[in-house]
C-alpha positions as CSV (number, residue, x, y, z in Angstrom):
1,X,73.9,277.8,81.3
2,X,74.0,280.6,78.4
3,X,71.2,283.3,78.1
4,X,70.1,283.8,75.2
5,X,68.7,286.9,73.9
6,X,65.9,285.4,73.1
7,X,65.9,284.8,76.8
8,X,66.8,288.0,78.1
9,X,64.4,290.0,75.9
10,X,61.4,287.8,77.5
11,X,62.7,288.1,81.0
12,X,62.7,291.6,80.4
13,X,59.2,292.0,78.8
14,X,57.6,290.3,81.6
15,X,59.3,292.2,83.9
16,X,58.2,295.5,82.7
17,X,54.8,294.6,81.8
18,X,53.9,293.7,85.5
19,X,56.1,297.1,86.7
20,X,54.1,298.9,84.4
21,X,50.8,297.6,85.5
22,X,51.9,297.9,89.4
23,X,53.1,301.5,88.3
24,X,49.7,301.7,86.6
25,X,47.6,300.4,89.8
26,X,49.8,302.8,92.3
27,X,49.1,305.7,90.3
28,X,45.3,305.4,89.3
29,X,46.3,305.9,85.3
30,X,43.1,305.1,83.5
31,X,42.9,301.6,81.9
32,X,43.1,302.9,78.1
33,X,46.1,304.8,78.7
34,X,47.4,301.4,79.9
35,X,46.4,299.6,77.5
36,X,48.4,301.9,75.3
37,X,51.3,301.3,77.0
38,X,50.9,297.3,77.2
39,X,50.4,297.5,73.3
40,X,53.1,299.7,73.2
41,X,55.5,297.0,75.0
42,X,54.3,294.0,73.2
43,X,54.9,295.8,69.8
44,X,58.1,296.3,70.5
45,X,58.7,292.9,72.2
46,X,57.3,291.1,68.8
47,X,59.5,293.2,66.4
48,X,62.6,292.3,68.7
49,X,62.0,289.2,68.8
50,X,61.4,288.7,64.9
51,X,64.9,290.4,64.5
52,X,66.6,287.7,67.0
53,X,65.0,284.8,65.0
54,X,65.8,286.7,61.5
55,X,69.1,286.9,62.9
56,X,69.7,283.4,63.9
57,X,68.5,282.1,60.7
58,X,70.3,284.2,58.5
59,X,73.5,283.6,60.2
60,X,73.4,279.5,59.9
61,X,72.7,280.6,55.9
62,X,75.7,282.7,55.3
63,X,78.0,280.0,57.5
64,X,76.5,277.9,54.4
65,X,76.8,280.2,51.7
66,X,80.2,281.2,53.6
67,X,81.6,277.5,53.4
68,X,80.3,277.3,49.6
69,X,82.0,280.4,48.4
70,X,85.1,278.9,50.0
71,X,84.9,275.9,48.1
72,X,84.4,277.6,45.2
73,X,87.7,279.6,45.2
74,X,89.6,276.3,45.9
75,X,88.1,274.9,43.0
76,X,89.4,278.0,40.3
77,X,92.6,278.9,42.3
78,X,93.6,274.9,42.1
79,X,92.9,274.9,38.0
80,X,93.3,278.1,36.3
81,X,92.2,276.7,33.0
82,X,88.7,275.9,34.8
83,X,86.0,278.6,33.4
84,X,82.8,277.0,34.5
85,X,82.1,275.8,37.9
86,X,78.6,274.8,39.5
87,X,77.9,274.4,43.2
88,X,75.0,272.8,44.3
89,X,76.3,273.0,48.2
90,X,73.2,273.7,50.3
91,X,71.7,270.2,51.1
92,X,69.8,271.9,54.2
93,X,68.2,274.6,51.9
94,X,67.6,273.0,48.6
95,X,69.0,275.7,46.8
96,X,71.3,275.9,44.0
97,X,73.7,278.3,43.2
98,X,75.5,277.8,39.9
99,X,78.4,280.0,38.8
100,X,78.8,280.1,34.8
C-alpha cells in the first residue's frame, strides 16, 4: 500500500498536535499560548493540504490539456495546408478550446 501525501501530512498533524499538547501538559504553558500553537498547526495543516488537492487536480487537467495539445500538432504537422483547427477535447471538463 502507497502513502499518500495526503496521508502523510495527516499522520503528521495528529502526531504533533498531541506532542504538542503532552509537551504543553509537561510544561504548565498556559492554555492561550496553546491554543496559539494548535491554531498555528491547523493553519498550516489546511493550507498544505489545499496545495496537495490543487495539485492533484491540476495535474489530471494538464494530462488533458497535455493529450489535446498533442493532438493538435498531429492534426497541422499531417496537413500543412490546414489553417483552422478546433478542439473540443475535454469531455471530463466541458471546456472548449478552439484554435483559429
Amino acid at each position: 500500500m502507497e502513502i499518500t501525501k495526503k496521508d502523510a501530512l495527516d499522520k503528521a498533524y495528529h502526531i504533533l498536535s498531541n506532542e504538542i499538547r503532552e509537551y504543553a501538559s509537561i510544561h504548565s504553558i498556559p492554555e492561550k499560548e496553546l491554543k496559539h500553537l494548535i491554531d498555528s498547526v491547523i493553519e498550516a495543516y489546511v493550507e498544505k493540504k489545499a496545495v496537495f488537492y490543487m495539485e492533484e487536480r491540476l495535474c489530471k487537467f494538464q494530462s488533458r490539456l497535455n493529450g489535446s495539445l498533442n493532438f493538435t500538432l498531429r492534426v497541422l504537422g499531417s496537413n500543412s495546408s490546414q489553417k483552422d483547427c478546433s478542439i473540443a477535447y475535454t469531455k471530463h471538463l466541458k471546456q472548449l478550446i478552439t484554435n483559429d
